[in-house]
C-alpha positions as CSV (number, residue, x, y, z in Angstrom):
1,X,-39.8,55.4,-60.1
2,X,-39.7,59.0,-58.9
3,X,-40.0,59.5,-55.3
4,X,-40.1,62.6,-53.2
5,X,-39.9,61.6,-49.1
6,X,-40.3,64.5,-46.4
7,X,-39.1,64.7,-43.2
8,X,-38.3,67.3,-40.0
9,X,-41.8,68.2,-39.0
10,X,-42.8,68.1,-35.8
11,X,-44.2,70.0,-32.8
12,X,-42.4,73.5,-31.8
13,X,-43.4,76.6,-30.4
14,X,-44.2,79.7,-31.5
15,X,-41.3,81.6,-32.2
16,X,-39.0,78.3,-32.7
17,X,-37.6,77.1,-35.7
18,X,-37.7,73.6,-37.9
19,X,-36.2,72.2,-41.7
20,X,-37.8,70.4,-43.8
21,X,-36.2,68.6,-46.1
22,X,-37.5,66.8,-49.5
23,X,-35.1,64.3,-50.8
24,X,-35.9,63.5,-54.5
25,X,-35.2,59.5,-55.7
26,X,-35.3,58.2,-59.0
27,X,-34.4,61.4,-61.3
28,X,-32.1,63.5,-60.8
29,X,-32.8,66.9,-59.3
30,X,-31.5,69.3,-61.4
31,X,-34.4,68.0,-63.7
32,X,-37.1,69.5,-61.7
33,X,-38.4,72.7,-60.6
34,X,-39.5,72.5,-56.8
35,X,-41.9,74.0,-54.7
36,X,-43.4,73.5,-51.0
37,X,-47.0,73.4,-50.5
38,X,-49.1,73.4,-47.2
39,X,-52.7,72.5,-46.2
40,X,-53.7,73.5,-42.8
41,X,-56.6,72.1,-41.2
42,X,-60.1,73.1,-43.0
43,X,-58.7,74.9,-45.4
44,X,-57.5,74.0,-49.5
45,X,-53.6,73.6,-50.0
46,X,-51.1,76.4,-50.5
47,X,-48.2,77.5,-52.3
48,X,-45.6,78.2,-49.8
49,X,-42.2,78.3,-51.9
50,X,-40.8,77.3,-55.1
51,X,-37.6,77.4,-56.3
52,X,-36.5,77.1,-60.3
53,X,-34.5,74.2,-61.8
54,X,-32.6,76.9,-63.9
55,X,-31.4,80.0,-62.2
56,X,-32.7,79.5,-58.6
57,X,-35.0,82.2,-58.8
58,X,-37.4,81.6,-56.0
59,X,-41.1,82.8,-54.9
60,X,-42.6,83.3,-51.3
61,X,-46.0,83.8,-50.2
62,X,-46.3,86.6,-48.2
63,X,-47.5,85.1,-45.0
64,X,-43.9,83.7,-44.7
65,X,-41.4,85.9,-46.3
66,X,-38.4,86.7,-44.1
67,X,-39.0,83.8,-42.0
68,X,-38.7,80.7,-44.5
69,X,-35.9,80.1,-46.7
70,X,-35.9,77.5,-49.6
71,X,-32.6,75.9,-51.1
72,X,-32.0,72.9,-53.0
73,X,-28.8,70.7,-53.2
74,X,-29.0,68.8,-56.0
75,X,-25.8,66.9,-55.1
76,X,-27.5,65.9,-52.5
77,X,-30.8,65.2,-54.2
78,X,-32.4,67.2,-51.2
79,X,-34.5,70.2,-51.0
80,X,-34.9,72.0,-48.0
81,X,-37.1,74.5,-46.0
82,X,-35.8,76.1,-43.2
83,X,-38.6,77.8,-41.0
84,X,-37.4,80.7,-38.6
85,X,-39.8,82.3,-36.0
86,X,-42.9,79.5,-36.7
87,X,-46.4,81.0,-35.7
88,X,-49.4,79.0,-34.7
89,X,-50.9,79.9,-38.3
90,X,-47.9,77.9,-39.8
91,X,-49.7,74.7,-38.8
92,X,-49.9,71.9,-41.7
93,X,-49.2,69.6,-43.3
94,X,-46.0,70.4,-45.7
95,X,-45.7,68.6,-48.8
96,X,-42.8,68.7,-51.7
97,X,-43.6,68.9,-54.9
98,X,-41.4,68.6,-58.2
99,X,-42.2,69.8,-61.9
100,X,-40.6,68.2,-65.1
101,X,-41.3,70.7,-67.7
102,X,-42.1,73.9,-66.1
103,X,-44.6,76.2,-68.4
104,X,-44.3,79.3,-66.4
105,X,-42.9,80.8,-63.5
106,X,-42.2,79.2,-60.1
107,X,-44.8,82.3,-59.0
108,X,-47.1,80.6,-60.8
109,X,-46.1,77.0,-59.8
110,X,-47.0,78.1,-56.0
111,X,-50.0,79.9,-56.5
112,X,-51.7,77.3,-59.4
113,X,-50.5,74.4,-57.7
114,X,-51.9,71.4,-59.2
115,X,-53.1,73.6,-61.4
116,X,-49.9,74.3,-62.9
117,X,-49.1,70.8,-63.8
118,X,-47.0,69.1,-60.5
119,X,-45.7,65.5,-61.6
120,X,-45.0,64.6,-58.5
121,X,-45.8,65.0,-54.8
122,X,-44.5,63.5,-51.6
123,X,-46.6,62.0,-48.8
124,X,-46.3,65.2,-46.4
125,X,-44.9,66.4,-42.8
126,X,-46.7,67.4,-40.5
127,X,-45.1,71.0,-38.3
128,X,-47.0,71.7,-35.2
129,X,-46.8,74.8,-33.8
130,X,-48.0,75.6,-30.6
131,X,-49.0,79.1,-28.8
């Protein structure tokens, strides 16, 4: 049974810094491509970043490019997310997500999202980011 836990949310200010991490049970890693997804209050989930199983190519939506940085350690069956200078608007709930079979680009695994075909999701973290 695949499983995909997060963990490292949790309430920091504005201008501080978390990681997330994503580690991946029951497959190995190097089987999937990976991607981060958000879903703020009020408002329908988001593609943050995803990262390829193949070449590492990765995507960013804009909001958080320069700040966030995804990498993935398959040794360690662990994705990870690390968040520089968090703004209030970076409030969610962050969830991992893993694809088999990808059909496209990981550009088009953020932005389409379940769309896109996501096998597996975790439970979420929730980052609080105060003003």
């Amino acid at each position: 049974q695949v499983q995909l836990v997060e963990s490292g949310g949790g309430l920091v200010q504005s201008g501080g810094s978390l990681r997330l991490s994503c580690v991946v049970s029951g497959f190995p890693l190097d089987y999937y491509a990976l991607g981060w997804f958000r879903q703020a209050p009020g408002k329908e989930r988001e593609g943050v970043s995803c990262v390829s199983r193949i070449d590492g190519s990765t995507y960013y939506v804009d909001s958080v490019k320069g700040r966030f940085t995804i990498f993935r350690d398959n040794t360690k069956h662990t994705m990870y997310l690390h968040m520089n200078s968090l703004k209030p608007e970076d409030t969610a709930v962050y969830y991992c997500a893993a694809v088999v079979t990808p059909i496209s680009t990981v550009q088009d695994m953020c932005v389409m999202g379940q769309a896109y075909g996501i096998d597996y999701w975790g439970k979420g973290s929730l980052v609080t980011v105060s003003s």
